[in-house]
N, C-alpha and C positions, 0 to 999 in steps of 0.2 A: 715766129710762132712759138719758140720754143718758150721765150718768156711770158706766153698766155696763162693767163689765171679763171678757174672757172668763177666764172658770176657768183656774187653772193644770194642774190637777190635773179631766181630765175624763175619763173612759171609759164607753164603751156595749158592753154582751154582745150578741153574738149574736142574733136572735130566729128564725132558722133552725139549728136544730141537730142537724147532718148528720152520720151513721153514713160510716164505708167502706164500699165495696163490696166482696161476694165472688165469685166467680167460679167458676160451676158448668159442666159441660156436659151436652148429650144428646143424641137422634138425634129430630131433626123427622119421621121415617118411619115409629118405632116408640115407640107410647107407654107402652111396658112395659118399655124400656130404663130400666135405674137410670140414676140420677142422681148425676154424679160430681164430684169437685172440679178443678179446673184448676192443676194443679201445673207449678212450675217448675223447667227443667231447663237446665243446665250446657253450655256450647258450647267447644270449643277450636278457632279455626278461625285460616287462615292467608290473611289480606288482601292487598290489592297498595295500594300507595302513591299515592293519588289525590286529595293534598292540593295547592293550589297552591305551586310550590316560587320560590326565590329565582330573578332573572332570569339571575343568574351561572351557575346551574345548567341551567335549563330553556334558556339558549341554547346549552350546549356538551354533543353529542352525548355523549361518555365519560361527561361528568360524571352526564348524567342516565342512561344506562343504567345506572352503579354505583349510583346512587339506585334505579334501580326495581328492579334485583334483588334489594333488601334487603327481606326479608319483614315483614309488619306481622302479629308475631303478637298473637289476640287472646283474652283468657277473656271472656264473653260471656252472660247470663240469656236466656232464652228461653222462651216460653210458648205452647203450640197444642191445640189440637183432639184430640183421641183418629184414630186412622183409620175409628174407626166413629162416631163423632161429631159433628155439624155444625153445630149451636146453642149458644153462649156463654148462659149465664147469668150476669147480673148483677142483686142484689139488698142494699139498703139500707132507710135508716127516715130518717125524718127527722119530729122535732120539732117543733110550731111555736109559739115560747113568745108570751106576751102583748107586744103593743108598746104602749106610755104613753106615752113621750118620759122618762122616768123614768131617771138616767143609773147605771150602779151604782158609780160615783165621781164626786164633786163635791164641791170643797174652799170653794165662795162660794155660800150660799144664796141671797141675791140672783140671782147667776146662775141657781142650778137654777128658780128660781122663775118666772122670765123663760121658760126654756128652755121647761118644762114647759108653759105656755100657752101658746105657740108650735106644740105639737108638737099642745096637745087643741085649737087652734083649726083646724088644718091637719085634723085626724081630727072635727071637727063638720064643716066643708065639704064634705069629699073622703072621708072614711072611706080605708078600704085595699081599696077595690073594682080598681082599676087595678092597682096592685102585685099583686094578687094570681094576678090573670088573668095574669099576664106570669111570675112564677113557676110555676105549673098548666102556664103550654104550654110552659115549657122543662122540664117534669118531662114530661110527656106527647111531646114529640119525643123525646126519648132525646140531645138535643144532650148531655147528661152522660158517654154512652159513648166522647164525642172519635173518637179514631182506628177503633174499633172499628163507631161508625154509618157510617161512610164505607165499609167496608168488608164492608156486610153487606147481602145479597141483600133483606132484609125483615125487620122489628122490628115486636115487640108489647109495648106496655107492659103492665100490672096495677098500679092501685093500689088497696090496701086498705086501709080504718081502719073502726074502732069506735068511735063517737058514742055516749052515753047506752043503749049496752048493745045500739044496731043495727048490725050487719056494712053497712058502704057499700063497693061494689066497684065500682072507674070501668076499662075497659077500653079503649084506643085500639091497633086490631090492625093499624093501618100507622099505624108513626110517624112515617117517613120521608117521609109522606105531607102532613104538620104541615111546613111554612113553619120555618127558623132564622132569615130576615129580619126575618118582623114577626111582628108580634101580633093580627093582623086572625081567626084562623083560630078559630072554635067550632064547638061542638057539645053535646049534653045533659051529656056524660061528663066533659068539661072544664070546661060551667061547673058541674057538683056539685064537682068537685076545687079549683077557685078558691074555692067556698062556705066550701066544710073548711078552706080554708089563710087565708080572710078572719074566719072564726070562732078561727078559732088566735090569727092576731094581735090582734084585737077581745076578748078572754079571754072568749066565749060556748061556748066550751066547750073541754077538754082533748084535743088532736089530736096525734094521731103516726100518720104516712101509711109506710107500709110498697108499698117498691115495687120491680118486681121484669121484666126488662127481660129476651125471648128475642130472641137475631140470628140468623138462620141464616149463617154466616158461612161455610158449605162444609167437607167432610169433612177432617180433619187440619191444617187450615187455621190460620197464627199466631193469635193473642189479643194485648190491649194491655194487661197491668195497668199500674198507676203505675208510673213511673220514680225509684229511690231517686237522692238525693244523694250521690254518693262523694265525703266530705271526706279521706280517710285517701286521697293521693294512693300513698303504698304498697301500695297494696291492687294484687293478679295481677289482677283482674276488673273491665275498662273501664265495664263494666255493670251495674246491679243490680238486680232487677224486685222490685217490693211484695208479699212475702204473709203473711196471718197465719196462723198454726198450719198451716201450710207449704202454704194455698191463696189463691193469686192473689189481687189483690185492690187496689183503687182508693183513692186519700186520700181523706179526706172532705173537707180542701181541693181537690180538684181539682173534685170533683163540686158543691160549693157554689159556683165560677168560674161553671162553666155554669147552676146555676140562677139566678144573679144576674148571669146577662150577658144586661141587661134594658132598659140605656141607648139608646135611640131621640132621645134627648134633648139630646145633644153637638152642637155649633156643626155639623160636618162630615157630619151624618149623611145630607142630603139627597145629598152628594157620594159617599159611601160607601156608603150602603144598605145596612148592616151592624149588628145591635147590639154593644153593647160591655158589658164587666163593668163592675160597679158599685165603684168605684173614686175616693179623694177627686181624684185627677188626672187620671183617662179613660186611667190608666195600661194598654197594652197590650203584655207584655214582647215577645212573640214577631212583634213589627212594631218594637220599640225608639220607641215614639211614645206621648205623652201629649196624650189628645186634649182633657183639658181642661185651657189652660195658666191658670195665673193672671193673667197680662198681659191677657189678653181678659175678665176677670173672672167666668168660668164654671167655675173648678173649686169644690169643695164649701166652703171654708175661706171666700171671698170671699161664695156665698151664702149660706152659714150665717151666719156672723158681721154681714154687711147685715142680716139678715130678726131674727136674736133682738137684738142691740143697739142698731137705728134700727129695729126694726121696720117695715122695707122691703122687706115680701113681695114674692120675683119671681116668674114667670109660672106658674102654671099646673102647666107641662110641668117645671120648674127645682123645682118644690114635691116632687114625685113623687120627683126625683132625691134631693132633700137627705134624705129620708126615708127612704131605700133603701138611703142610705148608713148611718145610726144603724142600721136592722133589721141591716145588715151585721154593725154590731160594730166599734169599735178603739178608739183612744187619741187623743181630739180636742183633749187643756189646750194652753196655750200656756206655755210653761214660763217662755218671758223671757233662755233661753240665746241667746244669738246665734254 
């Protein structure tokens, strides 16, 4: 083994495979209110100048009064609530394929073959009882809805799937009520949903959990769907919001962030008390910080590569990681470019 070489040419699918979300609304008061879609509409609005300005500027009175009376005009997406309205629906599906360790590109048999034992001797000790709990209660908080949980008076999850021809319905009617810090929090309804999503991966049975998330978020009240990328710098519209068949609606990258922001695991976490997504670098854009660097030898490349090529399993809590990262999904060869 010692003469193993990592794969140039290595890739792993997915084993969580996440739908979009769409975005409904209703009226939490009356339950005979139809149920409608959350459509997005158009803003032209005219801004004031509230960016930090140069020192040449912001120290000479004329200079910055001619600055601020310049209007910031802007075109803008926008998405809310009906006036009769009050509750956001959001609902998706999600997948959950078989996990092997089984790469679906591998260019060195030797390598897969190595890999492969690695991955069933990891799944005879530890199975995916861990991982899976940890997914279940980020599907069960609503941590998926981002901006929108933060802003909603009270969340109820539903998740439904059908096993072997049985309707299984797991309900959690405050999700807000579920801990984002940790993972400490159960109850019957979550660990049947951990079951489902450990049987998924363990291939005992074919799982697709269907789930489906009310916020009371208040009458007319904004919404958050996904925020598009505007590459076409040309574009009149500073802004773009996500919808398919022109109703509101979530990436299924954004929503697989939060289910797999599961890392408890990272050097920093006793300091930070925070989980992080699962990521080979502890990458977190939205803080510009990678919390696992390679120099401290904890990001995933440094412990994958010790544990399959010197077969130098690290601890424990680092095993869970490295696995979470393959369930994730990407592109692990080492190509040899420099």
């Amino acid at each position: 083994m010692s003469n193993l070489k990592t794969a140039s040419v290595l890739a792993f699918e997915r084993n969580l495979d996440i739908s979009d979300a769409f975005f409904s609304q209703s009226n939490s008061a009356d339950d005979k209110k139809q149920i409608l879609p959350v459509t997005i509409s158009e803003k032209s609005v005219r801004g004031t100048i509230s960016n930090r300005l140069k020192n040449a500027i912001a120290n000479d009175p004329a200079k910055l009064d001619a600055e601020i009376e310049k209007a910031n005009l802007q075109k803008v997406d926008a998405a809310a609530l009906h006036e009769d309205c009050d509750t956001l629906i959001a609902s998706w599906s999600c997948k959950v394929l078989p996990f092997t360790g089984k790469p679906n590109v591998c260019n060195d048999r030797d390598y897969q073959k190595a890999l492969e034992q690695t991955v069933q001797a990891y799944l005879s000790d530890h199975g995916v009882s861990e991982l899976a709990k940890r997914y279940a209660t980020n599907i069960a908080n609503a941590r998926w809805l981002w901006r929108n949980r933060v802003g909603a008076e009270k969340i109820s999850v539903t998740v439904k799937c059908k096993v072997d021809g049985e309707q299984k319905v797991m309900q959690f009617d405050d999700a807000k009520a579920i801990t984002l810090k940790n993972f400490d929090y159960t109850n019957d309804h979550l660990t049947a949903l951990a079951s489902l999503i450990e049987q998924g991966l363990s291939d005992k049975a074919f799982v697709i959990l269907y789930i489906e998330a009310k916020a009371v978020m208040g009458y007319g009240q904004e919404v958050y769907p996904s925020q598009e990328l505007v590459l076409d710098t040309g574009k009149t519209k500073s802004k773009e919001l996500y919808k398919i068949n022109d109703k509101a609606g979530m990436h299924s990258q954004k929503i697989g962030n939060a289910i797999r922001t599961i890392d408890t695991w990272y050097p920093d976490f006793e300091e930070n008390q925070f989980p992080i997504a699962i990521e080979p670098y502890g990458a977190v854009t939205t803080m510009g910080t990678a919390f696992r660097q390679p120099k401290q030898k904890m990001d995933f490349y440094s412990l994958f590569d010790k544990w399959v090529l010197k077969a130098e399993a690290p601890e424990v809590e680092q095993q869970h990681y490295v696995m979470s990262v393959l369930i994730r999904g990407g592109v692990f060869g080492e190509s040899g470019k420099e």
